[in-house]
N, C-alpha and C positions, 0 to 999 in steps of 0.2 A: 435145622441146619447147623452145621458144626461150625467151629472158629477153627480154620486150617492156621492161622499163623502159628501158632505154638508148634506144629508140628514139622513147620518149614523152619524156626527160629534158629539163630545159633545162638550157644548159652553165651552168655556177658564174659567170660573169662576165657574164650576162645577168640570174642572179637576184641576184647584187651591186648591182646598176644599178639595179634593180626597187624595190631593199628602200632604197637610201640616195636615191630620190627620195620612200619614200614616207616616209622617216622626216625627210626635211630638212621635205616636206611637215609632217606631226607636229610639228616641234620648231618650227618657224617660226609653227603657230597656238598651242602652250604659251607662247613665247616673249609672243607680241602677247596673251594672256590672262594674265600675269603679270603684265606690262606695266602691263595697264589696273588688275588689283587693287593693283600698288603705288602707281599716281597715284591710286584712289578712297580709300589709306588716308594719304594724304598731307597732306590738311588737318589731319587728325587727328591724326598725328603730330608734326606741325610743334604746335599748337594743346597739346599734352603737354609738349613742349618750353618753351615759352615759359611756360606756366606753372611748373613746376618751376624754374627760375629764377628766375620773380617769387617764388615762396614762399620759393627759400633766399636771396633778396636781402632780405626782409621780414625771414629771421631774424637773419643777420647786421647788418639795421640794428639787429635788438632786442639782441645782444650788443653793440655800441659804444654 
């Protein structure tokens, strides 16, 4: 009986090729979806900022 895998195989350097297009593919829409969540929490953030500020500037006016 023959060993048929080797002759259905693909060589290692074709399924290398295969896997880091589809993974560039992958990372490249995780990437542009991260993207957008951290610009949609960006107002928001900033808007947290600015306030915690104004409050400890309110206190520090209450201590002088």
């Amino acid at each position: 009986m023959e060993n048929n895998t080797q002759s259905t195989a693909v060589h290692p350097s074709t399924r290398a090729v295969a896997f880091e297009g589809q993974r560039q593919e992958a990372t490249g829409e995780g990437l542009r979806y991260y993207q957008g969540r951290i610009l949609d929490e960006l107002p928001g953030a900033a808007f947290a900022v600015i306030t915690l500020v104004w409050v400890i500037a309110c206190f520090f006016k209450l201590v002088w």
